[in-house]
C-alpha atoms as an extended CHARMM CRD file, in Angstrom:
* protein
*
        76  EXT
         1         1  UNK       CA              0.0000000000        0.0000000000        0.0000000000  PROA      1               0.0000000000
         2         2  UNK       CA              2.8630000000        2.5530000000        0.9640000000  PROA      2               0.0000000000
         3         3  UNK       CA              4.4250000000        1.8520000000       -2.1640000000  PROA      3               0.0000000000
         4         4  UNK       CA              1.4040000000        2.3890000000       -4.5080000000  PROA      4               0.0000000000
         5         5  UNK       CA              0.6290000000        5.5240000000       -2.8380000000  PROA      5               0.0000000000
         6         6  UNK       CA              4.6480000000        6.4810000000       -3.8080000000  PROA      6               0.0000000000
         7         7  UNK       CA              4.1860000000        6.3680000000       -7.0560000000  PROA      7               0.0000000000
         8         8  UNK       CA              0.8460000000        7.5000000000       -7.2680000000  PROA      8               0.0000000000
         9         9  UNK       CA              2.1650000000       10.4990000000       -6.2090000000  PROA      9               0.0000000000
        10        10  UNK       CA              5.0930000000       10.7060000000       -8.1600000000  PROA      10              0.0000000000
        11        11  UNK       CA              5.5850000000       11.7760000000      -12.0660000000  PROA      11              0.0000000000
        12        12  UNK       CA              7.0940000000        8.0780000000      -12.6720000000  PROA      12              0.0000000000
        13        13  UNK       CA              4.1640000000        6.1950000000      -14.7460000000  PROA      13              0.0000000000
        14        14  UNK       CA              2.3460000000        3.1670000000      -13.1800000000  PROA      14              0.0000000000
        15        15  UNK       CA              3.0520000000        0.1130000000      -14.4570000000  PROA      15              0.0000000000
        16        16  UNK       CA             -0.2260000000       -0.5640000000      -16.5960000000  PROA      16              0.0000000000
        17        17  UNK       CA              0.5410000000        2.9540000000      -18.3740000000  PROA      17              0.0000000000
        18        18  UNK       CA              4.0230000000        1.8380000000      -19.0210000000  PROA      18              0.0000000000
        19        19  UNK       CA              2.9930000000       -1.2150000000      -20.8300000000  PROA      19              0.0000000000
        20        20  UNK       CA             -0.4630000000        0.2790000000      -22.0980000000  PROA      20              0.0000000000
        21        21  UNK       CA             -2.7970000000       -1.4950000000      -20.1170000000  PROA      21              0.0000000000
        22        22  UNK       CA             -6.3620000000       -0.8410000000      -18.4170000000  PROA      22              0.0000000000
        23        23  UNK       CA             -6.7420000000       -0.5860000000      -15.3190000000  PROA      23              0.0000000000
        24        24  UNK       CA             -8.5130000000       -3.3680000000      -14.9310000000  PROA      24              0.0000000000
        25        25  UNK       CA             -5.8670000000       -5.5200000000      -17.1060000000  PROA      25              0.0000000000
        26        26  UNK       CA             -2.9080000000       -4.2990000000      -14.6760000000  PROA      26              0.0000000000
        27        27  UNK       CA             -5.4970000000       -5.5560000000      -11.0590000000  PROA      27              0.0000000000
        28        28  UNK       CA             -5.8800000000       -9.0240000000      -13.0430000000  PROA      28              0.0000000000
        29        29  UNK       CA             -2.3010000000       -9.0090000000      -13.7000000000  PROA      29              0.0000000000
        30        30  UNK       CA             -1.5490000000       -8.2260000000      -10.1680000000  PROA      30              0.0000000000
        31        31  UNK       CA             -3.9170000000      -10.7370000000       -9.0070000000  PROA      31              0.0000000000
        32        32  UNK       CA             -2.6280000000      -13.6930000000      -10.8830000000  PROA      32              0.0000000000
        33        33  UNK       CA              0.6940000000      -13.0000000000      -10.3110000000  PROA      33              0.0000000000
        34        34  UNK       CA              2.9670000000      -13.6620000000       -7.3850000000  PROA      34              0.0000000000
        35        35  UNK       CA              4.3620000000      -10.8250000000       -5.1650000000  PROA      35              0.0000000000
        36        36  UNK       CA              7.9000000000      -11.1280000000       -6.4090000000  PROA      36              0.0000000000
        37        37  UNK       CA              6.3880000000      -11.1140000000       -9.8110000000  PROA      37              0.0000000000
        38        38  UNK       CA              4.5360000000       -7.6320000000       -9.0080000000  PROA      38              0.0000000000
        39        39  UNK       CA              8.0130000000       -6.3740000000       -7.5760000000  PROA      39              0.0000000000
        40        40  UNK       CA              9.4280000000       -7.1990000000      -10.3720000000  PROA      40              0.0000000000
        41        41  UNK       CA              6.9240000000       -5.3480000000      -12.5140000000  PROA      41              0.0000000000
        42        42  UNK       CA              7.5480000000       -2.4640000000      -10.1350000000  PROA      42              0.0000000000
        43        43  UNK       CA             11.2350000000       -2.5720000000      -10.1000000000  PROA      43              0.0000000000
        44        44  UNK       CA             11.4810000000       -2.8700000000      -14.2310000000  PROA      44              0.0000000000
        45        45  UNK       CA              9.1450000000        0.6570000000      -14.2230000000  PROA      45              0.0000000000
        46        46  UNK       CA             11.8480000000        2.0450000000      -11.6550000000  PROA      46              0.0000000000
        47        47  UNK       CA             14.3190000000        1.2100000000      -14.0420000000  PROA      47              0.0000000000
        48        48  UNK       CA             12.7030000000        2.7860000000      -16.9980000000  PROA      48              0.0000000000
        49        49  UNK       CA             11.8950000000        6.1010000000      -15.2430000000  PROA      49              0.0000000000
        50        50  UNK       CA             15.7160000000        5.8820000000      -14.2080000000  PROA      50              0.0000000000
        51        51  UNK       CA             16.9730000000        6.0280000000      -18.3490000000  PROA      51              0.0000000000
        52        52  UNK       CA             14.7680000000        8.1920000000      -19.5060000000  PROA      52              0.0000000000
        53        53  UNK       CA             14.0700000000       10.9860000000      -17.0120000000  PROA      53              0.0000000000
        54        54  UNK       CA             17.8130000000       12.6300000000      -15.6510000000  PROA      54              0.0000000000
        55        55  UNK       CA             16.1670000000       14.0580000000      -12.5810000000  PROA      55              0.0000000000
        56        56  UNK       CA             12.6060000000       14.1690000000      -12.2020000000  PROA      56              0.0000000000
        57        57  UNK       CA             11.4190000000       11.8680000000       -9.4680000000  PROA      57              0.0000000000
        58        58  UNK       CA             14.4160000000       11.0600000000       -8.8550000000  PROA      58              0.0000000000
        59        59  UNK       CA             13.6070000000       11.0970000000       -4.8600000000  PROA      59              0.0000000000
        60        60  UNK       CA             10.7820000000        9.0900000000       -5.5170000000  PROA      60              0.0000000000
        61        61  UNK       CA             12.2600000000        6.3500000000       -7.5420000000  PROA      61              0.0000000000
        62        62  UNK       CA             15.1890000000        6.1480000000       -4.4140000000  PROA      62              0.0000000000
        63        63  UNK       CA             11.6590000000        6.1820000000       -1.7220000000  PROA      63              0.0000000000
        64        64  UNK       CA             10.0430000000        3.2390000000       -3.9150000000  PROA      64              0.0000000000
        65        65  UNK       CA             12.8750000000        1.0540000000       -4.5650000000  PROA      65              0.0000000000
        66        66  UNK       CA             13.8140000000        1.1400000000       -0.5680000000  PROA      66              0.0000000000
        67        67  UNK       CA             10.0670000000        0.3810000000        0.5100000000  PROA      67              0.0000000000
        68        68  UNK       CA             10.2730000000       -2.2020000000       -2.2640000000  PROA      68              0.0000000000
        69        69  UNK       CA             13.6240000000       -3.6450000000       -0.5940000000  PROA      69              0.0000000000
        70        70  UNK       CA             11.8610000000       -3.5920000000        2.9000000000  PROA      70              0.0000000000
        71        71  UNK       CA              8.9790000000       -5.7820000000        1.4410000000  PROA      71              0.0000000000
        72        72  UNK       CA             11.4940000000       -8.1320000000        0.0810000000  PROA      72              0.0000000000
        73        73  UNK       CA             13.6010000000       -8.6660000000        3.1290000000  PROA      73              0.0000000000
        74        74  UNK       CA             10.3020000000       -9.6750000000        4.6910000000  PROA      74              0.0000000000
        75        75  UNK       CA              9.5260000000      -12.6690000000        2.6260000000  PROA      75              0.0000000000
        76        76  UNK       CA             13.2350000000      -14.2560000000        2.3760000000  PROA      76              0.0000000000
């Protein structure tokens, strides 16, 4: 939930918007996916809003990807 409402508020696109999907495509997506999978689908965004903005977001790409690493350390 913290994570979503990061990038939510950030300029960095969602992940359905990324790869051009509804809304409802990206909740089945989510839904029928594991949560490493949906990390992943996070983390590949981060990524992409890394090469092609220089600085914008910037602070909220670093906020995501360290709730993201939080989440992670939970499960392993």
């Amino acid at each position: 939930m913290v994570l979503h409402h990061i990038l939510v508020r950030s300029p960095v696109p969602l992940p359905h918007k990324l790869h051009g999907w509804q809304e409802a495509e990206y909740v089945r997506w989510v839904d029928e996916h594991s949560e490493e999978e949906c990390w992943t689908l996070v983390e590949g965004g981060l990524t992409h809003w890394e090469k092609v903005s220089e600085t914008e977001g910037n602070e909220y790409v670093t906020l995501a990807r360290t709730v993201l690493r939080n989440a992670q350390s939970q499960i392993t």
